[in-house]
C-alpha positions in Angstrom: 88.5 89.1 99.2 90.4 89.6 95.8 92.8 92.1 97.1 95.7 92.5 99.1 95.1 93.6 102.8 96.9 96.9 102.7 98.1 97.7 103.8 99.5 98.0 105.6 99.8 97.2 108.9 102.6 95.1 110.0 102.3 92.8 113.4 100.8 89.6 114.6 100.5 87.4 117.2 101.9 86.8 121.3 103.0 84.9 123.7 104.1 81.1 125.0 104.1 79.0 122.1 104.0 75.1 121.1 104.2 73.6 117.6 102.9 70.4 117.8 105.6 67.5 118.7 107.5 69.9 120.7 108.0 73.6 122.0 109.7 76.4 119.7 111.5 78.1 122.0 111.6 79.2 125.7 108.5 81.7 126.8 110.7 85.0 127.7 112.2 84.8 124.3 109.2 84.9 122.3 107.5 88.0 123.6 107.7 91.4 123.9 105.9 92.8 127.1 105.8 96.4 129.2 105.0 95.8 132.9 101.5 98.0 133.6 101.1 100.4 136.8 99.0 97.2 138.7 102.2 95.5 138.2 101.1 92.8 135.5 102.0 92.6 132.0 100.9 93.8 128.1 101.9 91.5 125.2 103.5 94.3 123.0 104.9 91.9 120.1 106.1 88.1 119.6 109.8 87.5 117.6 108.9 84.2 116.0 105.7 84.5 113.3 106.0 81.1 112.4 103.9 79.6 115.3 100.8 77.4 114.1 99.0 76.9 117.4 99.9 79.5 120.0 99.3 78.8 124.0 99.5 82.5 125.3 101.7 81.3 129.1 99.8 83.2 132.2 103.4 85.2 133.3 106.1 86.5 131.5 109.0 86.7 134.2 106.7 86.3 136.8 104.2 88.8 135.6 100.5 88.2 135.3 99.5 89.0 131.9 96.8 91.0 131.9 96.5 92.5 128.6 97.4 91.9 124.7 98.5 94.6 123.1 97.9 96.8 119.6 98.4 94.5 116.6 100.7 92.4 119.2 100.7 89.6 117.3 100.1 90.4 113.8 101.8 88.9 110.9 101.8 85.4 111.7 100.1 84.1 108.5 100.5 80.4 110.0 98.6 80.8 112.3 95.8 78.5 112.9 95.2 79.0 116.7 95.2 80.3 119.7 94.4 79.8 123.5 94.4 83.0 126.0 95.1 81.8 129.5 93.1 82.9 132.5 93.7 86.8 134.4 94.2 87.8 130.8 91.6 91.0 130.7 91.5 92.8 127.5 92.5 92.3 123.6 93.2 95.4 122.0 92.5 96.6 118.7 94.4 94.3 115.7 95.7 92.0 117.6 95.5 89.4 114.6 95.9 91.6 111.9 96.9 89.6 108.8 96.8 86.4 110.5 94.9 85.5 107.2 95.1 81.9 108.9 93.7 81.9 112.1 90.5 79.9 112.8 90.2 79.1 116.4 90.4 81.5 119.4 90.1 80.3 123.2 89.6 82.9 125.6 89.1 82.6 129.2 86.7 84.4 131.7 88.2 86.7 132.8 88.6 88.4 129.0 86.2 91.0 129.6 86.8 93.8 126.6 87.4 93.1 123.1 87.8 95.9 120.9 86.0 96.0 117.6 87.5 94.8 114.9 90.1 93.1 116.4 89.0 89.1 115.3 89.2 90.0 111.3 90.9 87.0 110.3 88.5 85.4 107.2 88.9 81.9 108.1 87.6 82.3 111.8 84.8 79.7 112.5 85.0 79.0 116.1 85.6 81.1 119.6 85.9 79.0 122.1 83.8 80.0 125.5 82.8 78.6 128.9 78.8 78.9 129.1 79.5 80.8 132.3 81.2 83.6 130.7 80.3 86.6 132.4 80.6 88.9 128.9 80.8 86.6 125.9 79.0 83.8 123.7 78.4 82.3 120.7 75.2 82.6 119.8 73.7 81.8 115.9 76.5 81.3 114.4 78.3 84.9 116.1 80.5 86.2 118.7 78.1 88.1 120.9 79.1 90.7 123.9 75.8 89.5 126.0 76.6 92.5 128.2 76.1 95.3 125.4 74.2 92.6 123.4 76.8 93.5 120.5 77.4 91.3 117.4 81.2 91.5 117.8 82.2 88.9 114.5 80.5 86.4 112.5 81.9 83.0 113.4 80.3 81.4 109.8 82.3 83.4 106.7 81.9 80.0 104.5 77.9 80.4 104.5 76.1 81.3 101.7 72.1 82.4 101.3 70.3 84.8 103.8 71.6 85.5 107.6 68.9 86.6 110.2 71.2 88.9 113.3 68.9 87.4 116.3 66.3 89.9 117.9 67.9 91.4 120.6 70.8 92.5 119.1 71.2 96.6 119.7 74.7 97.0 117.9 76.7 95.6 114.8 80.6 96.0 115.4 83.2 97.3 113.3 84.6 94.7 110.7 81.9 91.9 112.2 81.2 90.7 108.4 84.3 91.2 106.8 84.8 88.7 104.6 81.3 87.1 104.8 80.1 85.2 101.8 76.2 85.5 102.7 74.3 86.8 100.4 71.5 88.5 102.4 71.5 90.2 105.7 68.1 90.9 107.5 68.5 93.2 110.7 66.1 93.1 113.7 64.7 96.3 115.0 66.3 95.6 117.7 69.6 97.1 116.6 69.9 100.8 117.1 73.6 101.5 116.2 76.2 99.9 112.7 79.7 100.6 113.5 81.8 101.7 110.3 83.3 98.9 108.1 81.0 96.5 109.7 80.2 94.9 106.6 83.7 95.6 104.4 84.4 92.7 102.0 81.4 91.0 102.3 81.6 90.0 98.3 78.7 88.2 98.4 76.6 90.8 99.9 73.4 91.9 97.7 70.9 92.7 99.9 70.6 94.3 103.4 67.7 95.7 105.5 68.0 98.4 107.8 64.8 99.0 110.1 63.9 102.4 111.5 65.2 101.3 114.9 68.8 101.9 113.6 69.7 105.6 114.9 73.7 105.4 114.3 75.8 104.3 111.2 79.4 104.7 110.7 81.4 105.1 107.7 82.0 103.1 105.1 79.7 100.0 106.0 79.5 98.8 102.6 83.1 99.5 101.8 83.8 96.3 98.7 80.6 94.9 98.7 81.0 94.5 95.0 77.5 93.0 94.5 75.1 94.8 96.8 71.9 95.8 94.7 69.4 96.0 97.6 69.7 98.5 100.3 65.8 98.2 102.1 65.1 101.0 104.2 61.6 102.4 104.8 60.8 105.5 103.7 60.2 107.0 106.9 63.1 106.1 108.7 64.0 108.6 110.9 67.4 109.7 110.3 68.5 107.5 107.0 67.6 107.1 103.5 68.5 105.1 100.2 69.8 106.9 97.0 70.7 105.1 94.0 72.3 102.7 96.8 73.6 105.4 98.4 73.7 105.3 102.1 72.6 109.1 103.1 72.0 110.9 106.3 69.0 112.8 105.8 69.6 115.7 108.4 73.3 116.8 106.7 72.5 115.6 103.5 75.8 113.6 103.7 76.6 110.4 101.8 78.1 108.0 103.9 78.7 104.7 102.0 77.9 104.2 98.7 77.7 100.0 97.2 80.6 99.2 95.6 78.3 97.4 93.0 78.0 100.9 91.6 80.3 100.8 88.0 80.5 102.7 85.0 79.1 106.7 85.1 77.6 107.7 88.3 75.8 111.0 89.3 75.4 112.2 93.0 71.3 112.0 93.7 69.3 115.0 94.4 69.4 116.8 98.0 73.2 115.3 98.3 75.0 118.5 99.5 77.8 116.3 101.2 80.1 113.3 100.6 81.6 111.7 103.8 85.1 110.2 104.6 85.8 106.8 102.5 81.9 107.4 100.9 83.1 105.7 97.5 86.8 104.4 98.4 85.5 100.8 98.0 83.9 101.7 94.4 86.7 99.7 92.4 84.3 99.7 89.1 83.5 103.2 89.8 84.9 104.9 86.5 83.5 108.6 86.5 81.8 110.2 89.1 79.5 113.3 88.4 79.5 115.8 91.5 77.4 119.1 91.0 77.9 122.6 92.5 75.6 121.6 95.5 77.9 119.4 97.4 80.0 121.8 99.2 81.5 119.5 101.7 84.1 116.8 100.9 85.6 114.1 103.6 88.9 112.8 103.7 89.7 110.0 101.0 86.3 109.8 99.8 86.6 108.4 96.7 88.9 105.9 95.0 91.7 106.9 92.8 90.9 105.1 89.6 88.1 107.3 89.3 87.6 110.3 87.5 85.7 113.3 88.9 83.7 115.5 86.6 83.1 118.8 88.1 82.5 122.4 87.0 85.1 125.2 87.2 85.4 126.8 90.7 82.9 124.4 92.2 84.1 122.6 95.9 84.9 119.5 94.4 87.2 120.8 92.0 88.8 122.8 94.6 89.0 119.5 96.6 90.6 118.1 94.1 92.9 120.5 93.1 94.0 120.3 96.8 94.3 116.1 96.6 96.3 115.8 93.8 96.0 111.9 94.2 92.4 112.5 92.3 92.3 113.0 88.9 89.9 115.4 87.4 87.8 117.0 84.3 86.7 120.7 84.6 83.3 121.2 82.6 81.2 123.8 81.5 77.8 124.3 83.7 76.4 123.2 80.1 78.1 120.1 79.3 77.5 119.3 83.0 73.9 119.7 82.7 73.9 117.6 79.0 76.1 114.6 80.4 73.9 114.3 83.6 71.0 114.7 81.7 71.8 111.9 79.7 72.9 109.3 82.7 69.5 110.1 84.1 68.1 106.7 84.6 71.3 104.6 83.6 73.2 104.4 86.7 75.1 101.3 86.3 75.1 98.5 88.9 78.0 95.8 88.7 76.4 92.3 88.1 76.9 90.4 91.6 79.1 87.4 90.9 78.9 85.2 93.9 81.6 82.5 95.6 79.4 80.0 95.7 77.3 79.7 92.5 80.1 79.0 90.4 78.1 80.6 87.2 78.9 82.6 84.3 78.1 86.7 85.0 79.2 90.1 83.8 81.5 88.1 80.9 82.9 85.7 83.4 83.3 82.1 82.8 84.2 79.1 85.4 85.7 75.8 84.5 86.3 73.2 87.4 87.9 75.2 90.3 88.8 78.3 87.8 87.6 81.4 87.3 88.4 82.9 83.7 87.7 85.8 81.4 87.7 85.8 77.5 89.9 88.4 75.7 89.7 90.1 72.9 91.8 87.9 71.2 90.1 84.8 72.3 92.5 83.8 75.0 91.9 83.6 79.0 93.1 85.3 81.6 92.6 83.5 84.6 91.1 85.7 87.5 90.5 83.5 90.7 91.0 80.0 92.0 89.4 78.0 94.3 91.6 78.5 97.5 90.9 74.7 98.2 92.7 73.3 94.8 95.4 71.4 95.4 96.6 70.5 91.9 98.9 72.9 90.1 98.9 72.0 87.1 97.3 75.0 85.5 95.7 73.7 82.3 97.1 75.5 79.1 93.5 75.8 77.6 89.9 76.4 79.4 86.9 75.5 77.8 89.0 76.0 74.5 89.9 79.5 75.1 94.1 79.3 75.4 95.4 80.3 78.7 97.5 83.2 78.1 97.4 85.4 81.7 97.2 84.9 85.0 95.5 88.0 86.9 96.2 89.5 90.2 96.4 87.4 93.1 94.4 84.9 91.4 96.2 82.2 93.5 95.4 83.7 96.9 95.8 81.5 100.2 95.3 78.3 97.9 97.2 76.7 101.0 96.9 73.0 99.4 99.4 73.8 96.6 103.1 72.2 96.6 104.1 72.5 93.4 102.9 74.9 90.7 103.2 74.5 87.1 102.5 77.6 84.4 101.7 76.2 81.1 103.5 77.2 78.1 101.7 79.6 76.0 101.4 81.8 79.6 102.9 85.2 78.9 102.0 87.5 81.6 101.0 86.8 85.7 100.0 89.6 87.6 100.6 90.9 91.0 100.5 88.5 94.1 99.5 86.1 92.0 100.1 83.3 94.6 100.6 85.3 97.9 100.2 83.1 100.7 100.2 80.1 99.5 102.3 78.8 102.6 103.2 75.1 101.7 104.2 76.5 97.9 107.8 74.8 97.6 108.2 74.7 93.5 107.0 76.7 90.7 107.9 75.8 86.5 107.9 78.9 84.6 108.0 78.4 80.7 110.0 80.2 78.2 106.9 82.4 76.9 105.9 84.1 80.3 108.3 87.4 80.1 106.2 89.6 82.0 106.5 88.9 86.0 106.8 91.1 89.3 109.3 89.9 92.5 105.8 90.1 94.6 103.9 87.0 92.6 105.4 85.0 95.5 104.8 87.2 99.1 103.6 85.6 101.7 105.1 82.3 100.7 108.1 81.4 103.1 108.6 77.8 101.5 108.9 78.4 98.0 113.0 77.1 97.2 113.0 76.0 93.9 111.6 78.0 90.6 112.5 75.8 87.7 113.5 77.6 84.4 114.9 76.7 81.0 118.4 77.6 80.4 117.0 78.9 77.0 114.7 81.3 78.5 114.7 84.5 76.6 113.9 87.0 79.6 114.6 85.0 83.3 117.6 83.4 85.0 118.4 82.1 88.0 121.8 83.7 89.7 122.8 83.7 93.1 120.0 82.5 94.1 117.6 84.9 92.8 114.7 85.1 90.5 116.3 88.2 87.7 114.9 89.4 84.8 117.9 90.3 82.5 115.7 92.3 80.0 115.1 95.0 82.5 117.7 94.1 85.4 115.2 93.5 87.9 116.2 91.1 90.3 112.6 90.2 91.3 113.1 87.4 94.5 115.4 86.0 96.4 115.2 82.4 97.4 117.2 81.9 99.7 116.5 84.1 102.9 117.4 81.6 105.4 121.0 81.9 105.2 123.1 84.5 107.0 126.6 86.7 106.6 126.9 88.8 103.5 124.9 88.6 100.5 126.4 90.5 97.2 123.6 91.3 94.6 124.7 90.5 91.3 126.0 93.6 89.5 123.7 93.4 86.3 121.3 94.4 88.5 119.6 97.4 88.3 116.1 97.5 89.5 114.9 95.5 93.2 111.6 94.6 92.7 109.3 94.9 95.7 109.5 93.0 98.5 112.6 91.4 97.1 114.7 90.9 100.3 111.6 90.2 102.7 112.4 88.6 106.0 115.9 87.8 104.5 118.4 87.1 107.4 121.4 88.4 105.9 123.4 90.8 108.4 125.4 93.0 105.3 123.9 93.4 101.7 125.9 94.6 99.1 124.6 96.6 96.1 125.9 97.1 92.7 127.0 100.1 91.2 124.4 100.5 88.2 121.2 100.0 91.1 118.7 102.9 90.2 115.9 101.7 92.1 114.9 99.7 95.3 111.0 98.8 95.2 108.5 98.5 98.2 109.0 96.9 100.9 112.4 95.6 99.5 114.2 95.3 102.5 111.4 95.0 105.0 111.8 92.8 108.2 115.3 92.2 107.4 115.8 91.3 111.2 119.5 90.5 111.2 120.3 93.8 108.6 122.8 95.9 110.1 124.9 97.2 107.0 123.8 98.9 104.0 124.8 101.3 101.9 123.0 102.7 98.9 125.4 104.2 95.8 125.3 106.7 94.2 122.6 106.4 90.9 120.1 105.2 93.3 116.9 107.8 92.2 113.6 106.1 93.7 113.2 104.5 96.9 109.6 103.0 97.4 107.4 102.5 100.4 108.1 100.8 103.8 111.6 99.8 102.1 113.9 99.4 105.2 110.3 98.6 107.4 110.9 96.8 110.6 114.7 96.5 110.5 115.7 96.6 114.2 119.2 96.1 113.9 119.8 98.9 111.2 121.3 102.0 112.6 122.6 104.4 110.1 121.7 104.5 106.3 122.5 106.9 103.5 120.5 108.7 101.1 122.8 109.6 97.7 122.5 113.0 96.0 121.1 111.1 92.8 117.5 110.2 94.5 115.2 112.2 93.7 112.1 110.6 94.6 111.3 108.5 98.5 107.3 106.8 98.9 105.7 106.9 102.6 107.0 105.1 105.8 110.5 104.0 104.6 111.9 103.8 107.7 109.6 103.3 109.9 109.4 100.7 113.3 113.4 101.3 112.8 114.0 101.7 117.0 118.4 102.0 116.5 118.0 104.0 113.1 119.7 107.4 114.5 121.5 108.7 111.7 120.2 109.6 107.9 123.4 110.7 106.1 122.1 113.1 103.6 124.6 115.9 102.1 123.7 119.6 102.7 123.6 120.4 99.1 121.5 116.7 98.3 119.2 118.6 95.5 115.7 116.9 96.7 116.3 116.1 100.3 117.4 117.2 103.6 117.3 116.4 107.5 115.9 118.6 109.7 116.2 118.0 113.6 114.7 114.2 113.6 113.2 114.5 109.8 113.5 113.3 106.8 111.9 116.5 104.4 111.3 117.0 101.0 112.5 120.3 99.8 110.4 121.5 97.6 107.3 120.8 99.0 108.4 121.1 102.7 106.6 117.3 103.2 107.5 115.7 106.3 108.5 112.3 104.8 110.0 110.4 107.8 110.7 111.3 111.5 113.2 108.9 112.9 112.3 106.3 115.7 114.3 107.9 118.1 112.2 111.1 118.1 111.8 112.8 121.6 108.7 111.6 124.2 108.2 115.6 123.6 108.5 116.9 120.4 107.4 120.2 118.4 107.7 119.9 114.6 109.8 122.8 113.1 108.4 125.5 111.1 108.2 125.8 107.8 106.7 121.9 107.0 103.7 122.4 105.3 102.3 118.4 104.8 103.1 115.1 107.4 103.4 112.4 105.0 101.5 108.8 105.3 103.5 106.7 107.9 105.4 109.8 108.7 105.9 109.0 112.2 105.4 104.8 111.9 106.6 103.0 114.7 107.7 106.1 117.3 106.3 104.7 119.6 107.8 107.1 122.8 106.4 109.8 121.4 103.9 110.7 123.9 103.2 114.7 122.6 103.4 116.5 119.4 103.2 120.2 118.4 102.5 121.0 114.9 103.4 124.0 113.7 100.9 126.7 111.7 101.6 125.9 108.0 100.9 122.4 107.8 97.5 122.0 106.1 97.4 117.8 106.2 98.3 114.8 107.9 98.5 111.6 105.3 96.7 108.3 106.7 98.4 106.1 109.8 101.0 108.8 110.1 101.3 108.0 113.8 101.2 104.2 113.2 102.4 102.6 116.3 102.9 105.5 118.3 100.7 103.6 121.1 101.8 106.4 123.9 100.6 109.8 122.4 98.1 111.5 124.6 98.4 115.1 123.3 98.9 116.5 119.9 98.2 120.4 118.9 96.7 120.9 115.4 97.1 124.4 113.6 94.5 126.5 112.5 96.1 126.0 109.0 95.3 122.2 109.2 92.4 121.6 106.2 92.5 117.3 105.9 93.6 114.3 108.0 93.4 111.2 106.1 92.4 107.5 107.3 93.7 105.7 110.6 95.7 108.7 111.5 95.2 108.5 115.5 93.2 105.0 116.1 96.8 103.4 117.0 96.9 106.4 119.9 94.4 105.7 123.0 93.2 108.3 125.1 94.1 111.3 123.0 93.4 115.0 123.7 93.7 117.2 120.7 94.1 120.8 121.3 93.7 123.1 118.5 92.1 126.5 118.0 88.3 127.6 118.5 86.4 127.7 115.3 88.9 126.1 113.3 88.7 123.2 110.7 90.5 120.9 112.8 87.8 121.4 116.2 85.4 120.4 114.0 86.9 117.7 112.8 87.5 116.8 116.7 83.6 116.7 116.9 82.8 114.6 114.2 85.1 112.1 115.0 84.4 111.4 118.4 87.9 113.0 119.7 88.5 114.7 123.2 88.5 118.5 122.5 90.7 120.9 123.9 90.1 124.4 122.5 92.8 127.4 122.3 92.1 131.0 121.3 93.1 131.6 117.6 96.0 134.6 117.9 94.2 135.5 114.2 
């Protein structure tokens, strides 16, 4: 719940629109749309992501709607409702993703299909449903499909204690107890199938039964469950077991979810000869992870990467990680292996579970009123989490006697209730996000000690116009309008993104923070000379941006940094950068030219692509890539996000050479139906085709990437292998 949502993902909500007291704007111009074959309408994306209660109109320009579309209306973090009219008959995957608001969803009956996963927001309590639906109800406290007697969400994420799924029940969906804060979850034997991520987030989580009835699991279903302890299943289930709250299936030997309660040293149990996708991604407190010559088959991004792997020379983990360099690794002798596992035998380490709603002191943590605090070394406090429902903010300089002296990561997240916020003196450091989306923030006092601050303590919080600061203060300013440290010539937020025209950054600037620019509506920005870096997501949904040019000293340009800039159309990359993050242009649609010099020494285009040199990385394929397109040879990796928003692209050939695909690189490419994988291809990271329906994949018989075709559910289409 702690933690920022990645990731992202980037859309929100759809159609006709009233705020309360009178309507925003007129229907046609709030909605994107494609007319289907059967002549009605999909909701493809909504311009204004302000809305607070959405009525969704039955036409767009005289066009049933029939269909909302793939993360259609995601983003609108103000959202609080929505009402889907009548003839409307499916909602697509992510429809509401990071509507982190949303807590009331109408549909009618004719809504006959909802895809899994798609009603994540946390706050959702209540779906609204005619008794004579011919699909859905809410039954105990759930969304249920009564027709596939599916568990589709759990409509009660503020209950604590144990939660008994009604008999009956055959399948759990994806992402259907995300964000749940119960504390126990007893399965009937009724339920034969658990979709993957079905219970992500659920912090509360420390016990769960599975019964023997229970035939399919997907991946990662206790992906951040931070204090699951208790995994009951029966000895003689038939396909599953418990290790050392390990999730295994017993026929491959394969872990496929592993508690994140799990901290400290951990060793893989006996018979484990495989580790599945994701398997310890949500293992935050996971600090070294023992893997033994026995497990000879590694998934994709399966473990997290503040871990360390201990391994012995020339064993399949080390070679896995030799081939991931995001993992970090220690090579060991088959002797010191055997001593160090030897000695963890018995001691795996299980994170204390620290609860929402018991407010009590665990694992070294402390709560005063509505805080949540830690005790450092030095005797002060760092402040860790807040009570989203406080609405005074006026941090207190001491808790409990311990002096306040940090403020953690996004210890402030979605307290919606706060106006004002005051940091106390004595405050030297705030973390990241620290108060991201807080959507009524308007003012925040900084005193003179805090010195160490990031641009992205405010995201998500459209309101905030006034941060007040001493004229004394030894580190921050306020010029033009923005938030700049002058110590490091960051210029860290900008707080005035409603106005328009030109906007000249001051020239002492040398760093943009992330997210710095975000949803600014400036048509031309102006950078300074002495700029050496632009952060993450500094320029991203700039809607109005149409001129920008980058000078020369520029050296690192960070992820998603010109994301969703529609208007944009040509941008330059200078010979001095030497290093570009995932997905920075992507969802660009009139971004046709990258001007690059020939002899840049890092860089070059080739055809539509952005490519590293050295490493022949894909990094970026423009938006304006063909409906048919073969990648050139001589690219050996697609980047994450590579292809993020081409969404014509409808087939893809990749070339023999490339050996991976980094995760959602074909984000938003809705239309792709065919894509050829080389025999060369050895790893495909997460959410790399779920944004493309109905997709063949052809690749050749026997080879890495047919198999990986089978195991995740993928239609098939073989080819002889010329070797």
């Amino acid at each position: 719940m702690k933690k920022l949502l990645s990731l992202v993902l980037a859309c929100m909500l759809i159609c006709g629109v009233f705020v309360p007291g009178a309507f925003a704007k007129e229907t046609k111009s709030l909605f994107t749309y494609k007319v289907l074959k059967d002549g009605t309408a999909e909701i493809t994306g909504i311009n204004d992501t302000s809305m607070v209660h959405l009525d969704i109109p039955a036409e767009i320009d005289g066009y049933p709607v029939s269909t909302i579309g793939f993360f259609s209306l995601a983003d609108c973090t103000s959202l609080v409702s929505v009402t889907i009219p009548e003839g409307v008959k499916s909602l697509q995957g992510e429809v509401f993703a990071n509507c982190f608001r949303l807590e009331s969803v109408t549909i009618p009956d004719s809504l006959i299909a909802i895809e899994d996963g798609t009603l994540r927001s946390k706050r959702l309590t209540e779906v609204v449903v005619s008794p004579d639906h011919p699909v859905f109800a809410v039954e105990n406290e759930a969304l249920i499909n009564r027709k596939e007697m599916k568990l589709v969400r759990f409509l009660a994420p503020e209950e604590t204690g144990t939660y008994e799924i009604a008999q009956g029940i055959r399948d759990i969906a994806s992402c259907a107890f995300e964000y749940s804060r119960v504390s126990a979850i007893v399965i009937p034997d009724s339920v034969v199938a658990i979709q993957s991520r079905a219970f992500t987030d659920s912090d509360n989580l420390q016990s769960v039964n599975i019964p023997d009835s229970v035939l399919t699991m997907g991946k990662c279903i206790f992906d951040d469950c931070d204090a699951l302890s208790t995994i009951e299943i029966s000895p003689d289930h038939p396909k599953y077991e418990c290790l050392d709250l390990c999730l295994v299936d017993k026929d491959r030997k394969e872990i496929l979810s592993a508690s994140g309660a799990i901290e400290g040293k951990y060793v893989i149990p006996e018979g484990v000869t495989a580790i599945g996708a994701g398997a310890f991604q949500g293992c935050r407190y996971l600090k070294e992870l023992y893997i033994p010559n026995r497990v000879k088959d590694i998934g994709p991004y399966a473990f997290s990467t503040d871990m360390v792997i201990k391994t012995c020379k020339n064993s399949p983990a080390q070679e896995y990680c030799k081939f991931n360099e995001r993992y970090r690794f220690t090579e060991m002798t088959k002797d010191e292996f055997a001593e160090a596992v030897k000695e963890l035998e018995g001691k795996t380490e299980y994170k204390s579970p620290w609860t929402w709603d018991n407010w009590r002191e665990t694992n070294g943590s402390h709560v005063s009123g509505p805080y949540r605090y830690s005790v450092n070394s030095d005797g002060t406090a760092t402040i860790t989490y807040v009570n989203e429902f406080i609405k005074d903010g006026n941090i207190p300089a001491e808790l409990d006697g311990h002096k306040v002296t940090t403020i953690d990561n996004m210890a402030f997240f979605s307290c919606e209730g706060l106006k004002e916020v005051v940091i106390p003196e004595g405050v030297t450091s705030i973390g990241d996000c620290v108060f991201e989306s807080c959507n009524q923030l308007e003012t925040i006092r900084i005193p003179d000690s805090l010195n160490n601050i990031n641009g992205q303590f405010i995201s998500y919080c459209p309101n905030v116009k006034n941060i007040e600061i001493s004229p004394d203060h030894p580190v921050l300013k306020i010029e033009s309008n923005a938030l700049i440290n002058t110590r490091t010539g960051s210029m860290l937020c900008l707080l005035d993104r409603e106005s328009t025209g030109t906007y000249t950054v001051p020239p002492e600037v040398r760093i943009l923070d992330d997210g710095v620019f975000e949803d600014s509506k400036y048509s031309a920005i102006i950078l300074p000379d002495g700029l050496k870096k632009i952060g993450s997501h500094a320029f991203i949904s700039c809607a109005s941006l149409k001129e920008l040019v980058l000078p020369e000293g520029v050296t690192n340009i960070g992820s998603q940094a010109f994301y969703d800039c529609p208007l944009l159309e040509t941008i330059n990359i200078p010979d001095s950068v030497i290093y570009i993050e995932e997905g920075i242009f992507g969802s660009n649609p009139k971004l046709k030219t990258v001007q690059i010099s020939p002899n840049h020494p890092a860089y070059e285009m080739i055809d539509h692509l952005l490519v590293e040199k050295r490493s022949k990385k894909l990094v970026m394929a423009l938006n304006d890539t063909p409906a048919k397109f073969e990648i050139p040879e001589g690219i050996k990796e697609i980047g994450s996000l590579a292809f993020q928003g081409s969404g014509n692209l409808t087939e893809l050939v990749i070339p023999e050479g490339v050996t991976s695909i980094g995760s959602s690189a074909f984000s938003g490419c809705f239309k792709l139906k065919k894509i050829t994988l080389p025999a060369s291809m050895k790893e495909i990271g997460f959410d790399v085709f779920i944004y493309s329906k109905h997709l063949v994949i052809k690749a050749p018989e026997g080879s890495w990437a047919e198999k990986y075709c089978k195991e995740n559910g993928y239609e098939y289409e073989g080819m002889k292998n010329e070797k």
